[in-house]
C-alpha positions, 0 to 999 in steps of 0.5 A: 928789642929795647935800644941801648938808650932806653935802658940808659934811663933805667933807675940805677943804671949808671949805679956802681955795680954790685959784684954778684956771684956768678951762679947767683946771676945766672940762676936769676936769669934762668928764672926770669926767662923760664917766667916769660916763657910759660907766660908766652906759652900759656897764651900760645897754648890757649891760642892753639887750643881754640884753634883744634876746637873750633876746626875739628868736628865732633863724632856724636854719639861715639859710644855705646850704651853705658850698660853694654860697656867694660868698666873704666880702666882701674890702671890708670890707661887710656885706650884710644880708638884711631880711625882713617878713612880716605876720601881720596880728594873727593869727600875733603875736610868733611870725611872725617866728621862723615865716617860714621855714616860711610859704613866703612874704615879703611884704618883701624888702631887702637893706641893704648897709654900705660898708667904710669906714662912709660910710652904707647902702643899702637895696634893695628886692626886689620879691616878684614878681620872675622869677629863677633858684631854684638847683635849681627853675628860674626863679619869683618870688623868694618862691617860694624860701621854700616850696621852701627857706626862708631858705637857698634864697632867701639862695641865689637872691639871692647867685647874683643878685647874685653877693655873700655875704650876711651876716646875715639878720633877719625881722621882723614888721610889726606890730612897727611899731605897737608901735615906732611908739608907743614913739617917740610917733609918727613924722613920714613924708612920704608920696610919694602920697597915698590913702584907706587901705583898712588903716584905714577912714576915714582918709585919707593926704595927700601930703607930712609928716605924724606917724603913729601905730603903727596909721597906720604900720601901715596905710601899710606894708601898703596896695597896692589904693590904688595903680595900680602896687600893690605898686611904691607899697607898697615906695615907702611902705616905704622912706619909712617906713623912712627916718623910723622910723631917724630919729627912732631915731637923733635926739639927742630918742630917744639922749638918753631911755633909757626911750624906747631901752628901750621901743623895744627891747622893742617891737620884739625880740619880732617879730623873728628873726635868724640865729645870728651876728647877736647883741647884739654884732653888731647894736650895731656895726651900729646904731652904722654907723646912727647914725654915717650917719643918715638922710640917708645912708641911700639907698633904692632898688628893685631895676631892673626892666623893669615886669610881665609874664606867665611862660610858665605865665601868672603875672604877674611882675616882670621884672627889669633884668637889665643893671642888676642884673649893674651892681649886683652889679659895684658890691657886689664892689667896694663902690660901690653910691654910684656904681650909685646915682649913674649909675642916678639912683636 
């Protein structure tokens, strides 16, 4: 900041003043503010950006080929397949970037951005759940990862859902603890509460509470807490997800570049996308986010018609296949807000 002094030999300081109208001033000076902040941004922005790219790693090949897939969404939408996987400390940054050659995802969504801007939505795709593999018959959706690793299981899910997807991101999730501390904790309201088998000795009760990053951590990963096992973890997921995408998006966290750049550094390096999601790309996205905030972010589970046993006796997810041909109807004609609607999810 300049001292008094220094602006004392300013050209014309000492100058009679000229009497100005007040709005007149103040617009001037909301003009020339909003000029230096863009110029900061510019140059904080360009700083961020080379920070995700040289951190994240590359999910290479992504996609199938072209010939096998939908065509490009005419709408304006883009459908992004997000997938976790959980190292559990031992695969570190690595596992992310290691996720198509683990044969397994242990969280699969698909998150779609309507054409026109107005929100997202995010459907969670149980593992266990029986589809068609193109040229491996019918299995559990994660079975696509060890048959063919990401392409194949972007295969399976765009002949399920008859859409393109556009981009693929895995992340691991112990990128959660580390992300989680970056934003001084995140405020979740827990849908159940149970003794964390992930944390011993803490319990989770019902309704809003902060969480820490190890917190977060165990409440994303528990599934032997719950009668319905992994339909609760997805449940704790998506709370999770929603409150984390919050408090990213809260004028507290876009007002503190410190905070944004210890969360981008956090968070790149578990994570993996594939070649076309650049800096670039995932800025417009982010700004999509930011523009719906959390509370237009809808989250919902992939309709199912409970478990069951497959002809080899596996125990499986069956999928409601009525309702799924209903969603993929809703994401050709970019309208997953009337699925969501008339389903009651």
């Amino acid at each position: 900041m300049m001292a008094q002094h220094e602006f004392d030999d300013w050209p014309g300081h000492n100058a009679p003043a000229r009497r100005r109208r007040p709005v007149r001033a103040a617009l001037a000076a909301v003009l020339v503010f909003a000029l230096l902040a863009a110029l900061a941004a510019g140059g904080y922005l360009f700083a961020l950006a080379r920070s995700f790219e040289s951190k994240a790693a590359t999910i290479s090949p992504a996609f199938p080929e072209e010939g096998l897939r939908p065509v490009t969404n005419a709408t304006g939408a883009t459908n992004i397949l997000l997938l976790g996987s959980d190292s559990r400390g031992t695969g570190g940054a690595a596992s992310a970037a290691g996720l198509p050659h683990t044969g397994r995802s242990d969280t699969i969504m698909l998150v779609h951005f309507p054409g026109d801007g107005s929100g997202a939505y995010v459907a969670s795709i149980l593992r266990d759940t029986w589809v068609e593999i193109p040229g491996h018959g019918s299995n559990k959706i994660n079975a696509a990862f060890a048959y063919g690793g990401v392409p194949l299981a972007v295969l399976s899910l765009e002949a399920l859902l008859q859409t393109r997807i556009d981009h693929v991101a895995a992340l691991d999730m112990e990128g959660f603890k580390g992300l989680t501390d970056a934003l001084g904790g995140v405020e979740v309201d827990v849908p159940v509460p149970f003794a964390a088998s992930q944390l011993k000795g803490h319990h989770f009760a019902g309704g809003r509470q902060a969480m820490d990053g190890a917190q977060a951590l165990a409440f994303v990963r528990e599934r032997k807490a719950f009668a319905d096992g992994d339909y609760q973890r997805v449940r704790n997921q998506q709370a999770f997800l929603k409150a984390l995408l919050g408090e990213l998006a809260s004028p507290q966290t876009l007002a503190n570049p410190a905070t944004v750049w210890k969360s981008v550094g956090q968070i790149s390096p578990y994570l993996a996308v594939d070649d076309s999601l650049d800096a670039a790309a995932a800025g417009r996205l982010g700004l999509s986010m930011l523009r719906s905030r959390s509370g237009d972010m809808h989250f919902f589970t992939l309709p199912t018609l409970g478990t069951g046993r497959s002809a080899d006796g596996q125990s499986v997810v069956l999928p409601d296949t009525a309702a799924i041909a209903a969603l993929a109807g809703a994401l050709a004609d970019d309208d997953v807000a009337g699925f969501v609607r008339d389903h009651g999810l």
